[in-house]
C-alpha positions as a printed NumPy array, in Angstrom:
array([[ -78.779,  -34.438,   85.213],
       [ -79.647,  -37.773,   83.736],
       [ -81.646,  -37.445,   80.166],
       [ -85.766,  -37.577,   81.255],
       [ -87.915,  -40.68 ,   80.321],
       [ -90.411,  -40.24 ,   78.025],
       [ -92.525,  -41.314,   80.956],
       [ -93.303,  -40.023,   84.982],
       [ -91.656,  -41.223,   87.816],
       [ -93.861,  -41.13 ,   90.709],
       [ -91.341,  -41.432,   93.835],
       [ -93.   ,  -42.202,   97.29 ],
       [ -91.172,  -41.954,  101.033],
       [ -92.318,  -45.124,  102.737],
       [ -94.751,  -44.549,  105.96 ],
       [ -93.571,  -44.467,  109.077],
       [ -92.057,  -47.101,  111.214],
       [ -91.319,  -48.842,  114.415],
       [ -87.248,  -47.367,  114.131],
       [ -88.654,  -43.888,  113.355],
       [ -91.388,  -44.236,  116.76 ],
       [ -88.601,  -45.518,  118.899],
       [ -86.105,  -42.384,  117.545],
       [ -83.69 ,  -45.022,  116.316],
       [ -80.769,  -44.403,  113.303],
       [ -82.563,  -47.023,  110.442],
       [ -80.388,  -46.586,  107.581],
       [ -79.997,  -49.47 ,  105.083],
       [ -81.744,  -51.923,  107.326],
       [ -83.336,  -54.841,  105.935],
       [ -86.855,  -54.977,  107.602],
       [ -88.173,  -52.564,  110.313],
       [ -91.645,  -52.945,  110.234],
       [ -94.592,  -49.783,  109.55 ],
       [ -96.379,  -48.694,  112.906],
       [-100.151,  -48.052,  112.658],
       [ -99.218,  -44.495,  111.925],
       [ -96.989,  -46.096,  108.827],
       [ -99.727,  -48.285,  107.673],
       [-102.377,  -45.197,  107.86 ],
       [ -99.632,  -42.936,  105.608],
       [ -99.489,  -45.763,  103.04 ],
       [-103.486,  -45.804,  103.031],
       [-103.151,  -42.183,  102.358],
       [-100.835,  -42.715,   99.672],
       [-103.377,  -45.081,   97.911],
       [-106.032,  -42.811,   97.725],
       [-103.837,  -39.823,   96.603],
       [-102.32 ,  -41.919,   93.686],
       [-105.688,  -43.535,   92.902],
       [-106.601,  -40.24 ,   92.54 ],
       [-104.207,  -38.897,   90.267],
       [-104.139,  -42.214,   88.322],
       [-107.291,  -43.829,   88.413],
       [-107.827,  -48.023,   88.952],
       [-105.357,  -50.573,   87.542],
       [-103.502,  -47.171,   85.59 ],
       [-100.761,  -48.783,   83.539],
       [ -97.654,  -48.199,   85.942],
       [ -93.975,  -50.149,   86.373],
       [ -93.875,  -51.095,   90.177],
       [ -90.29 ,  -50.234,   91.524],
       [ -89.216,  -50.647,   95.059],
       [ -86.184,  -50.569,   97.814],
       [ -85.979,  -54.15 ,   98.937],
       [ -86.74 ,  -52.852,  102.428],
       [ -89.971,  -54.795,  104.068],
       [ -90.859,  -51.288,  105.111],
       [ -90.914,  -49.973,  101.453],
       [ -92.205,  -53.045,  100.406],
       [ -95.524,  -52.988,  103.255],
       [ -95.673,  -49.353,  101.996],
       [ -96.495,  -49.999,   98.621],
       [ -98.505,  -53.863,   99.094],
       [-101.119,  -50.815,  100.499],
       [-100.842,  -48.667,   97.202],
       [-101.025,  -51.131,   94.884],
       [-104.625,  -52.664,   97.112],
       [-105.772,  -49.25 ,   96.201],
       [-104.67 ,  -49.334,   92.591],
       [-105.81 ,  -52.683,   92.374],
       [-102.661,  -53.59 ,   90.885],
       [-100.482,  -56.773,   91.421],
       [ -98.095,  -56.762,   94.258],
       [ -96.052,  -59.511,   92.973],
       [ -95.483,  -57.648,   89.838],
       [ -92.912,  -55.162,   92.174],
       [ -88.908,  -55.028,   91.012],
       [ -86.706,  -54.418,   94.073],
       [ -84.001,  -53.176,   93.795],
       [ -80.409,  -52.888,   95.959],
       [ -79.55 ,  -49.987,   94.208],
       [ -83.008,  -48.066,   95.918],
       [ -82.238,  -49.172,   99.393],
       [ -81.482,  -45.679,  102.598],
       [ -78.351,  -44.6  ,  103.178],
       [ -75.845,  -47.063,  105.374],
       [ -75.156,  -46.375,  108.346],
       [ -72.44 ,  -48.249,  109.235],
       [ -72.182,  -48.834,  113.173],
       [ -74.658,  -46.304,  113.956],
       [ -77.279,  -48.036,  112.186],
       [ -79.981,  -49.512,  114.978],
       [ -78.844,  -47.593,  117.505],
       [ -80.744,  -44.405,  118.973],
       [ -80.492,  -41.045,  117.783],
       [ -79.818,  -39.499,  121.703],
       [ -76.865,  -42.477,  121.94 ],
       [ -75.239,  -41.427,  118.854],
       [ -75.416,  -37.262,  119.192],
       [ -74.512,  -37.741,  122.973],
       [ -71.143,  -39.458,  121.139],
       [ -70.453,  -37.624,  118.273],
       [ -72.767,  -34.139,  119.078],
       [ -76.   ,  -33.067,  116.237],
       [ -76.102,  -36.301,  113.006],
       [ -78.944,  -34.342,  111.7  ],
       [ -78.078,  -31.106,  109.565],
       [ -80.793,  -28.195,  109.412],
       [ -81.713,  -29.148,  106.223],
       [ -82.918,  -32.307,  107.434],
       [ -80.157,  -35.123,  106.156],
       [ -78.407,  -37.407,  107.716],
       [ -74.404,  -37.072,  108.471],
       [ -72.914,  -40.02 ,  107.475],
       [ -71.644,  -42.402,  110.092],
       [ -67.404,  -42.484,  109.847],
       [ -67.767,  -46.013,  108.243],
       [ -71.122,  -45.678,  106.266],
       [ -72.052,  -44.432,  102.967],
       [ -71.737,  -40.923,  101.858],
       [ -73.973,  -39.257,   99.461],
       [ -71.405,  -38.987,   96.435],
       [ -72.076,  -43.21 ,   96.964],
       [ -75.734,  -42.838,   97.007],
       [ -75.321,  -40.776,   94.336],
       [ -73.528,  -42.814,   91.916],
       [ -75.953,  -46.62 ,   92.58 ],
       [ -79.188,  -44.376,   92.116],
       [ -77.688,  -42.796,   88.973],
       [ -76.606,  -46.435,   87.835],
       [ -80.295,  -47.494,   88.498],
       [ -81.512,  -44.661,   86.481],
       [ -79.711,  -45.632,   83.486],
       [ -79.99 ,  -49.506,   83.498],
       [ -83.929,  -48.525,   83.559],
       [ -83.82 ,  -45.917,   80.926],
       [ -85.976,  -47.578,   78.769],
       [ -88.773,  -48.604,   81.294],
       [ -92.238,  -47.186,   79.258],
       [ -94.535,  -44.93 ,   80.282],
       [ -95.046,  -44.116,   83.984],
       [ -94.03 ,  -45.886,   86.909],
       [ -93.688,  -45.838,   90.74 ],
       [ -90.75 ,  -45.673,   93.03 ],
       [ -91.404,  -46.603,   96.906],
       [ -88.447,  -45.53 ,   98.741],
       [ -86.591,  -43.808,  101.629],
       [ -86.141,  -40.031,  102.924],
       [ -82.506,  -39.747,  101.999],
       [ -81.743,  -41.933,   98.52 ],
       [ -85.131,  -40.503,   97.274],
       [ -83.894,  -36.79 ,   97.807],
       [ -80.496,  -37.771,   96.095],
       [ -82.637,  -39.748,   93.532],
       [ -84.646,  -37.048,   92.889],
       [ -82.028,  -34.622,   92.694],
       [ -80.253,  -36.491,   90.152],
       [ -83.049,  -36.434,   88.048],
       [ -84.303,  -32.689,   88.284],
       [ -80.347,  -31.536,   88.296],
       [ -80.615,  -29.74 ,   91.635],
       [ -77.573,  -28.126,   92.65 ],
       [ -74.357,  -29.901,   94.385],
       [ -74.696,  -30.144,   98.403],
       [ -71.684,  -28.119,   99.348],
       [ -70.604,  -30.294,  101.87 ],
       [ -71.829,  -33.689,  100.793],
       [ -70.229,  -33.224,   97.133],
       [ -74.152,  -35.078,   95.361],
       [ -77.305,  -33.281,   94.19 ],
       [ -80.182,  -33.144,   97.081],
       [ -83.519,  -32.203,   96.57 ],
       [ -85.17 ,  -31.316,   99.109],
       [ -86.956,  -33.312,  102.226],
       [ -90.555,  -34.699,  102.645],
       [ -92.291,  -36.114,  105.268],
       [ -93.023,  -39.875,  105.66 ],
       [ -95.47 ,  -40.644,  103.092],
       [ -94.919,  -38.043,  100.362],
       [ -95.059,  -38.563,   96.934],
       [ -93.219,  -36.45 ,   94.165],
       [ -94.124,  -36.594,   90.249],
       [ -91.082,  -35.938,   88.293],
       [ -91.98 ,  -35.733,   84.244],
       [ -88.993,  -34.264,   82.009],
       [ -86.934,  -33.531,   84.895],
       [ -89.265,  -31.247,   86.888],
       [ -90.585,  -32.422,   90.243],
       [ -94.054,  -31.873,   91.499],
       [ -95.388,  -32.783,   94.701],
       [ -99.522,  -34.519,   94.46 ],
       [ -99.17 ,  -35.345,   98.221],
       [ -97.968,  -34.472,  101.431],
       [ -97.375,  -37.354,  104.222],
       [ -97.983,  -36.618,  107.655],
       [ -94.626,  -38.39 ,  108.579],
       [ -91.328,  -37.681,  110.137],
       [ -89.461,  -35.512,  108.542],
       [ -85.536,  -36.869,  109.406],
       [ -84.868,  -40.046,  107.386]])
């Protein structure tokens, strides 16, 4: 487990979108824009962390480069009343690549290869993708190039990097099959609070569950 911040790490699933409507593999793709379902998630997000943190709190904006991370929290920070353009994106925060399955539809892929979704709810990497022990290693390098970020910030990010992200950070125990740390799924539109390297969870999404 990497050493805890002084700080919290508030880590948010982006809200739904058009991909996760139309039952399609997203992965690390670069834009796939929020549905009206996404965009209502994201709303709820806003009020649950304006809750928790009150208006303009003092918070280090972090995102996946992803537009749909990216529309996710433009949302929160309208409710936070907090700059936008004050976000750092970051490669190292994007989903899990997919490699050729990426884009393509869930029922295309399993009627290839059989079930890509384990019971646990994550994602079985695609023959020429990433695997977690890769996921694994860039969120742990993110982690400690941003050590030193002060007090509290926010992470908007995806259903399977933010489990291995989070995992990382809380020391959850080693995936026997995928070889990384996984901490269990949310629904689109969660939020987790992580402070000294236990997780709590201020808000539910009403999301997807499969990344």
């Amino acid at each position: 487990m990497n050493q805890p911040r002084s700080g919290r790490d508030l880590i948010a699933r982006h809200g739904e979108t058009v991909f996760n409507a139309a039952r399609r593999l997203q992965g690390d793709h670069p834009h796939t824009p929020l549905t009206r379902a996404g965009f209502a998630q994201a709303d709820d997000l806003g009020r649950a962390l304006r809750t928790l943190l009150g208006v303009r709190p003092a918070l280090t904006l972090w995102s996946s480069p992803a537009g749909r991370a990216l529309q996710t929290l433009a949302i929160i920070a309208e409710h936070l009343e907090l700059d936008w353009h004050q976000v750092r994106a970051d490669d190292r925060l994007v989903e899990i690549g997919m490699g050729a399955w990426g884009g393509r539809y869930y029922a295309d892929v399993v009627g290839e290869v059989g079930p890509v979704i384990t019971p646990e709810g994550l994602l079985r990497p695609a023959p020429d993708g990433e695997d977690y022990r890769g996921i694994e290693a860039r969120v742990s390098g993110w982690l400690a190039a941003t050590a030193d970020d002060p007090g509290d910030r926010l992470v908007i990010m995806h259903g399977i990097s933010s489990r291995v992200l989070r995992g990382v950070m809380t020391g959850a125990t080693v995936h026997p099959e995928f070889g990384a740390p996984i901490a269990p799924g949310l629904s689109q539109g969660s939020i987790v609070l992580v402070e000294d390297g236990v997780e709590t969870v201020p808000h539910v999404g009403t999301g997807r569950a499969p990344a």
